[in-house]
C-alpha positions as CSV (number, residue, x, y, z in Angstrom):
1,X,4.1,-23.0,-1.2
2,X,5.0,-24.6,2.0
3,X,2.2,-26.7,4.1
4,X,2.6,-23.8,6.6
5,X,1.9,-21.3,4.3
6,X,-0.9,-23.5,3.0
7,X,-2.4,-24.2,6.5
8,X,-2.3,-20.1,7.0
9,X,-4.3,-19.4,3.9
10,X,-7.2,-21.7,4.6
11,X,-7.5,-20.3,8.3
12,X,-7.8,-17.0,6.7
13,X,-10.1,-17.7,4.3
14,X,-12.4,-19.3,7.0
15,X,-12.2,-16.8,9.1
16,X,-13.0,-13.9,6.0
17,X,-16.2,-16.5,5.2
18,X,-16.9,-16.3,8.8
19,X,-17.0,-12.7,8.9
20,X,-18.8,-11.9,5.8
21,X,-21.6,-14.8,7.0
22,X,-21.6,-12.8,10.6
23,X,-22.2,-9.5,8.9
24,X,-24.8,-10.8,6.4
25,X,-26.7,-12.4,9.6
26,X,-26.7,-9.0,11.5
27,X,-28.1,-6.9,8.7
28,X,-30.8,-9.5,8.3
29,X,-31.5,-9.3,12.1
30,X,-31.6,-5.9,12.3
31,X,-33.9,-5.4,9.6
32,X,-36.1,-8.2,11.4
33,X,-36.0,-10.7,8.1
34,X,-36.0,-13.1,11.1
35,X,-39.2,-11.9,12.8
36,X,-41.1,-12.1,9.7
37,X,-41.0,-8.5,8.9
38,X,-38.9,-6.9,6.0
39,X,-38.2,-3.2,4.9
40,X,-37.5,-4.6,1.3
41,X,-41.0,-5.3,0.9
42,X,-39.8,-9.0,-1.3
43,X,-42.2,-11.5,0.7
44,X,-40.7,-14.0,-1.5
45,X,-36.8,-13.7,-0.7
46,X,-37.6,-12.5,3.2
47,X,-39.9,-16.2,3.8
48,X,-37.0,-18.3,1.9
49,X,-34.5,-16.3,4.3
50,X,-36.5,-16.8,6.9
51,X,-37.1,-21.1,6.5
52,X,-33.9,-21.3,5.5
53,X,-32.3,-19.5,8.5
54,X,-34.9,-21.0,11.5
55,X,-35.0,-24.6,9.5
56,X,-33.0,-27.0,13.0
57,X,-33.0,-24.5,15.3
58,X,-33.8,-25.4,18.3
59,X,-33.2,-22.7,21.2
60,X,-35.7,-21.4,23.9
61,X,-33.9,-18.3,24.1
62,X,-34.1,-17.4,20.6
63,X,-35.8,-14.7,19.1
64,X,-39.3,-16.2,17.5
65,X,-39.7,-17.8,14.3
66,X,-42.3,-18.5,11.8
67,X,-44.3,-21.5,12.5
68,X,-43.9,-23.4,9.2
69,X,-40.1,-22.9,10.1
70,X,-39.6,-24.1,13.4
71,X,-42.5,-26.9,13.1
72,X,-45.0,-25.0,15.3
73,X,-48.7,-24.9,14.4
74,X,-49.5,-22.4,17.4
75,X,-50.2,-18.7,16.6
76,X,-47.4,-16.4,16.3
77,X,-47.3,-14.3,19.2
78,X,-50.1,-10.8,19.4
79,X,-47.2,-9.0,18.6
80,X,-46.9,-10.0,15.1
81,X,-50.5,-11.1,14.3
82,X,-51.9,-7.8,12.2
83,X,-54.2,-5.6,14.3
84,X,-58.0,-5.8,13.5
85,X,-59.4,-2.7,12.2
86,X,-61.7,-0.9,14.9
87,X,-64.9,0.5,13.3
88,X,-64.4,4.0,13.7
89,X,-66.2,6.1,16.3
90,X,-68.5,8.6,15.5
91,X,-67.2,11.7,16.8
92,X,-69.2,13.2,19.8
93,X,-71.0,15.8,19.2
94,X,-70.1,19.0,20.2
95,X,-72.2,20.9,23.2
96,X,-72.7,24.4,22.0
97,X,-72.3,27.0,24.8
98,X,-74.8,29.9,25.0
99,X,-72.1,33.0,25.0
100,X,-73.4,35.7,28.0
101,X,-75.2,33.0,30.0
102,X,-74.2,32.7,33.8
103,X,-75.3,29.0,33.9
104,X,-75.6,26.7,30.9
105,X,-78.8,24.0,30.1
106,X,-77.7,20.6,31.4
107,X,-80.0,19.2,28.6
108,X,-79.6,20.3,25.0
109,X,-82.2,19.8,22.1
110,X,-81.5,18.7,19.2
111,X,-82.5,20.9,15.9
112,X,-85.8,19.9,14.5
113,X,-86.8,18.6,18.1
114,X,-86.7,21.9,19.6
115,X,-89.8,23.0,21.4
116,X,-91.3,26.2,20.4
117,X,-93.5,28.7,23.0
118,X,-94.9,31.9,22.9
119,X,-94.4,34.5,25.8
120,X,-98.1,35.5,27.7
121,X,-100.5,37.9,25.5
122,X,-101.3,40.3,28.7
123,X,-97.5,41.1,29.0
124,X,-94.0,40.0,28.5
125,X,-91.3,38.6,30.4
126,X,-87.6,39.2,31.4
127,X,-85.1,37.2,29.9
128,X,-82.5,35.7,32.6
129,X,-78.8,35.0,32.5
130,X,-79.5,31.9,34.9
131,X,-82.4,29.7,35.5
132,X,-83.9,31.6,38.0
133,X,-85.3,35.1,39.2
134,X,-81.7,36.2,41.1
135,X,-79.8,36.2,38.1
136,X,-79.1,39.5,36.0
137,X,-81.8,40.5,33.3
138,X,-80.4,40.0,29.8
139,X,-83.3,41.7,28.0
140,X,-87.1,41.5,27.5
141,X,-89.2,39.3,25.5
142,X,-92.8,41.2,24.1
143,X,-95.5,39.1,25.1
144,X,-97.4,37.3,22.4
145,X,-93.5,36.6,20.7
146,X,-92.9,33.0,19.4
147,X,-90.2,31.4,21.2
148,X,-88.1,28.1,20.6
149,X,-86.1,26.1,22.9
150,X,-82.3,25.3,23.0
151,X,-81.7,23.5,25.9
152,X,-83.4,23.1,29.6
153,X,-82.4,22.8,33.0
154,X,-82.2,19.6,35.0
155,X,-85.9,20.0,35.7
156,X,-87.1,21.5,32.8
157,X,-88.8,24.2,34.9
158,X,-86.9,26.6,32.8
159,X,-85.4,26.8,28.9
160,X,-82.4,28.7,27.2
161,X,-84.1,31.0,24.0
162,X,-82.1,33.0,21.1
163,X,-84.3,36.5,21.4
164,X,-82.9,39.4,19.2
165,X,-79.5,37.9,19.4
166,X,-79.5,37.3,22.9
167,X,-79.7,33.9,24.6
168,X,-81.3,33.6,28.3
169,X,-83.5,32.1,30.2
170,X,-87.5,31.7,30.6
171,X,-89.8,30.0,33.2
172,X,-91.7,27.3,31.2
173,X,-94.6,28.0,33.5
174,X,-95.3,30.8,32.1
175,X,-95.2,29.9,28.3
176,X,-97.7,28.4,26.6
């Protein structure tokens, strides 16, 4: 072979090497072996990548290394320190809502801390679709019947009953 020939060859090969090394490097950067993150899930192979990738370099525009491999003890950035798990948050309880009421309670009780009345024993009294004597009757309650609360209004001057089905309003004044 001539030294032409000879000279050719090796520039070729170099530049084949070259290639293959530049398309290795890409798939590894895309796949963010450099970041410190792998789809491969080998820790092993992705860290020795890794060192042996970042080991002299030494550029401020550079994507970030890990910190044994680029001689940094600082804290890799937020983006790749794992998330700490937030306690969970109890799920709010939901406000019920009295179906044929024109005005719901703004204060709800709780069951087993419901307050229980009983209508007057001389005579009984109109249930109320609000708290208060313009809104529609709903129904009435006997008097001497045994009432409990579900919820009250801002002042507590009245409370939302279940009667025969049928939630409304009562003025606490007149309960006992």
């Amino acid at each position: 072979m001539s030294e032409l020939r000879k000279k050719a060859m090796t520039r070729l090969a170099i530049c084949a090497v070259a290639l293959v090394a530049s398309i290795i490097f890409s798939v590894l950067l895309l796949t963010g072996t450099f970041d410190g993150k792998t789809d491969s899930g080998d820790a092993a192979l992705a860290t020795s990548d890794t060192t042996s990738a970042a080991a002299g370099v030494n550029d401020p525009t550079a994507d970030s290394f890990t910190a044994e491999a680029t001689g940094d003890t600082a804290e890799p950035p937020a983006e790749e320190q794992p998330a700490e798990e937030q306690p969970a948050e109890p799920e709010p309880t939901p406000v019920p809502t009295f179906d044929g009421l024109s005005v719901q309670p703004t204060t709800y009780y709780n069951e087993g801390e419901q307050p229980s009345y009983t209508t007057p024993g001389d005579s009984g009294m109109n249930l109320r679709a609000g708290p208060g004597t313009d809104y529609d009757k709903v129904t009435s309650v006997p008097a001497g019947t045994g009432v409990t609360a579900l919820g009250t209004n801002e002042d507590g001057s009245w409370v939302v009953v279940n009667y025969d089905g049928k939630y409304g309003w009562l003025k606490t004044e007149f309960l006992s």
